[in-house]
C-alpha positions, -999 to +999 in steps of 0.1 A: +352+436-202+353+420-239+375+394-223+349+383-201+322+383-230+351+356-244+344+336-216+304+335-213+303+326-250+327+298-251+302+283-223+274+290-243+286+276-273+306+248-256+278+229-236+261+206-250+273+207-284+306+202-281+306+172-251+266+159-261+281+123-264+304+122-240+278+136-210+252+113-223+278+081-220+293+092-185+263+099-169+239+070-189+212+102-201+184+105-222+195+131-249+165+154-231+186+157-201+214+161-219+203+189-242+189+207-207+223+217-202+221+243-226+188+249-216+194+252-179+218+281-187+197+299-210+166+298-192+186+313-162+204+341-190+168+347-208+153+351-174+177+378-158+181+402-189+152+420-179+170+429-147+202+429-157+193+454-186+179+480-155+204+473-130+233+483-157+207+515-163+204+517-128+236+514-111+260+513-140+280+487-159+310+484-145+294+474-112+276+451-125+306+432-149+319+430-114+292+413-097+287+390-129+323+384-138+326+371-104+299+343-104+312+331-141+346+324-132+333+306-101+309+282-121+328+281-151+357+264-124+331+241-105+314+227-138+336+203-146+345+187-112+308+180-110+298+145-102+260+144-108+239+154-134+220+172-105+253+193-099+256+202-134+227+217-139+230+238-107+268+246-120+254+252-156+227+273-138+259+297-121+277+301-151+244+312-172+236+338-142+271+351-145+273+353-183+239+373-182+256+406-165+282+408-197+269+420-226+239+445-216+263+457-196+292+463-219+263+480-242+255+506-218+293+512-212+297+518-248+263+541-247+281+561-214+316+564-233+308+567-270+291+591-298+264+573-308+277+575-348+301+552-333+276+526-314+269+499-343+308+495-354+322+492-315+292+467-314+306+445-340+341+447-323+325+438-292+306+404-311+336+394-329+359+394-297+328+377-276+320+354-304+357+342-308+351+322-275+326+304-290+346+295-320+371+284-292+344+262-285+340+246-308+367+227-335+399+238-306+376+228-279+363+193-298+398+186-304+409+189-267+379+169-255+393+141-279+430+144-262+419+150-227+384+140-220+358+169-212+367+181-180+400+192-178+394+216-213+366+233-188+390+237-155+413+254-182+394+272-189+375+281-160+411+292-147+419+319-176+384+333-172+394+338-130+424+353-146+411+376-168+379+386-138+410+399-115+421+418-145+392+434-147+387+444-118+423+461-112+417+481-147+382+493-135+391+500-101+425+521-114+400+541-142+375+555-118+348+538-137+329+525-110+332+559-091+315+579-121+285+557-126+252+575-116+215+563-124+192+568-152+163+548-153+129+551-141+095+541-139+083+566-165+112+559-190+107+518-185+065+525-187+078+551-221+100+524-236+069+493-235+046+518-252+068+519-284+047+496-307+076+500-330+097+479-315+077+449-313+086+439-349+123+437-341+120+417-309+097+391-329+118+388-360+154+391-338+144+369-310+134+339-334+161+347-362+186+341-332+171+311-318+169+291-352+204+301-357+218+293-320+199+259-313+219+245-342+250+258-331+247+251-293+225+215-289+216+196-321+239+209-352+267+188-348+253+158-335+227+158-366+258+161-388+274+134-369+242+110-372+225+119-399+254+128-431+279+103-409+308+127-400+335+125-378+333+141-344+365+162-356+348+168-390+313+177-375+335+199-350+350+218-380+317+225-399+307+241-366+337+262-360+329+274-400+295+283-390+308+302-360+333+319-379+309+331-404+289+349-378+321+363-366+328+374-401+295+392-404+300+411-373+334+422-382+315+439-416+278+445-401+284+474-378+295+491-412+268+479-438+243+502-431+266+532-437+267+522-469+230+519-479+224+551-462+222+544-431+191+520-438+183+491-416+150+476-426+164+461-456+189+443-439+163+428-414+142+419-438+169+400-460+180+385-430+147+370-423+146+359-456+178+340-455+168+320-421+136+311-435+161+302-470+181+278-449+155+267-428+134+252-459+167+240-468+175+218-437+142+203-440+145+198-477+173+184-477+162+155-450+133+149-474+152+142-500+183+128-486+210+152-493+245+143-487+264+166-463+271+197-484+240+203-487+234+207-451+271+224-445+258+249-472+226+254-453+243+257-420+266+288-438+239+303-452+215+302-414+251+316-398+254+345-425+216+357-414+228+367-380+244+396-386+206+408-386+210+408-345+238+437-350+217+453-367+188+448-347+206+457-317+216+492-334+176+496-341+163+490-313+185+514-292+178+542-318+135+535-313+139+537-277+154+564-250+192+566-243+184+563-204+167+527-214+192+517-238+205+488-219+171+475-210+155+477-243+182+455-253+173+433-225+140+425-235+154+413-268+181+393-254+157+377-226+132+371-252+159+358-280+175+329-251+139+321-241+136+312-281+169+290-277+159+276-245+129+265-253+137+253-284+168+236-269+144+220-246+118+206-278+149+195-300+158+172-269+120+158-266+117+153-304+148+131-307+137+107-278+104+105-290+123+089-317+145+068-290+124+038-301+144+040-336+181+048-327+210+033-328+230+026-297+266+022-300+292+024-274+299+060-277+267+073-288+225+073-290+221+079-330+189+091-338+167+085-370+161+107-399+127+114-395+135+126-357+158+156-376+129+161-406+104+170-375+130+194-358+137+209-391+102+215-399+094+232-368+120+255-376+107+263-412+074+275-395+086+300-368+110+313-398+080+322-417+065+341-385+101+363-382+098+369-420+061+382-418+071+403-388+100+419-406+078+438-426+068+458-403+098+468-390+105+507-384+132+525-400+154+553-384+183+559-408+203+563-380+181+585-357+187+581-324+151+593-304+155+621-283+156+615-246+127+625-226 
């Protein structure tokens, strides 16, 4: 099922950011339309968590990684040998319904098969595996667009992820997996679950922790590095990959942190939210007073390092709610965390051509102004201030999981 995860985050991570100039100059764009790419496939992902996170409650994982699995592969093929903007969006749109069924779903499996001592570290395996496909997409992947032009990387790829989907299936089918499922939630649990005030808190501070980190990483960070500190495609490529790997990096570590403070997790969240609002300041800084490019690679690092928070805040919000809704209470976060990016994919793309008056047009690219990046950067500084307030009033379980009802 991991291998799957692989799949849906090298998409996420690999559209826009990784083909932004070459989608814009093959199908003569605004960057708006461009950057809708990402949020096409988020807005369809954000929308469907709710759902996905009963139906894997519901019915049980492994039938939906089927159903899911199934889609992906299909619109991760079809993407590239689109010919329209029109029938991109509606691939994008495939792929993003696809990717949604993975990760609830390989959460409640983990729920069904695990001790719950054992949740937050087979989490982190989980991210570093799924997260690896986005650092696929991004330095390997920019490197391969180069050589081969963007579509044939995506049929590739599409290809392996049929490949791995049949896989799958034959292991799933041979364990008697699918057989064993039976359902759990209900109205009363679901109606239980949305009268926790607790967990408010973490969906506020982990839903726009993850969007500041991912609309950099998925739409706008590389091209800003690229137009604004004057990198090369292959450089800019590599700063991303370094983000990505730092994430990776924290989620190798992060299932295993709290042990070590005593099984605390309100400090972590809290530093966390401190760190993106850190990084934040320091991307808008920076534009102010016209840093070169470490100073931005530095504040990319740092932004990346904060997100081990949505480990952690994964782990929490499992252990506030009932094990019956444990896949759906993670929904809500995920839906609400990929309505952040989408909509902030959707605002980066309208801030830089409200600035199209200003850029620079070459043959391979639209390069946008300064103060275009300044405004986008500023906006972030101001939500991180909201996820930093709301961290204080996270709860703290030490580990507690709440007993079912």
């Amino acid at each position: 099922m991991a291998g799957l995860y692989f799949f849906a985050n090298f998409q996420r991570v690999g559209v826009p950011s990784a083909v932004f100039d070459q989608v814009q100059s093959d199908f003569h764009v605004p960057a708006a339309a461009v950057t809708a790419l990402a949020a096409v496939f988020l807005y369809v992902y954000a929308g469907l968590q709710l759902f996905i996170g009963a139906g894997a409650d519901r019915f049980g994982p492994a039938k939906m990684v089927l159903v899911g699995g199934a889609l992906l592969a299909a619109g991760s093929i079809l993407f590239p040998l689109a010919g329209s903007m029109t029938t991109l969006y509606l691939c994008r749109a495939l792929v993003g319904l696809g990717a949604s069924f993975m990760y609830l779903s390989i959460i409640k499996e983990i729920v069904n098969i695990f001790e719950a001592r054992l949740f937050a570290p087979l989490l982190g395996m989980l991210l570093v595996i799924g997260y690896s496909g986005g650092l696929a997409a991004t330095a390997p992947l920019q490197r391969s667009v180069a050589a081969y032009g963007w579509r044939a990387p995506f049929v590739a790829a599409g290809i392996a992820c049929l490949v791995v989907y049949i896989f799958v299936a034959v292991l799933l089918k041979g364990s008697g997996r699918i057989a064993r499922e039976r359902s759990g939630l209900s109205a009363a649990s679901v109606k239980a679950l949305l009268g926790t005030r607790s967990i408010y808190p973490i969906l506020v501070s982990g839903a726009i922790n993850f969007a500041l980190y991912y609309v950099l990483q998925i739409t706008v960070g590389k091209k800003f590095l690229e137009d604004y500190c004057n990198l090369s495609s292959e450089a800019a490529a590599n700063v991303m990959f370094a983000m990505l790997f730092t994430v990776v990096a924290g989620y190798l570590v992060g299932g295993f942190l709290p042990r070590l403070a005593g099984n605390r997790r309100r400090p972590f969240i809290i530093a966390t939210s401190t760190g993106v609002f850190v990084a934040s300041a320091g991307l808008a800084w920076g534009v102010l007073i016209g840093a070169g490019p470490w100073w931005f690679i530095v504040s990319y690092i740092v932004l990346a390092a904060t997100n081990t928070s949505a480990l952690i805040g994964t782990a929490l919000l499992k252990e506030v709610s009932r094990p019956r809704t444990a896949a759906f209470a993670v929904g809500i976060l995920n839906a609400a965390s990929y309505a952040c990016v989408a909509v902030a994919s959707n605002a980066a793309g309208l801030v830089l051509d409200a600035f199209a008056a200003d850029a620079r047009v070459t043959e391979k690219a639209v390069i946008y102004p300064a103060a275009a990046y300044g405004w986008m950067f500023a906006g972030m500084v101001a939500f991180s201030a909201v996820s930093l307030a709301a961290s204080f009033f996270v709860p703290e379980t030490l580990g507690s999981q709440s007993a079912e009802d």
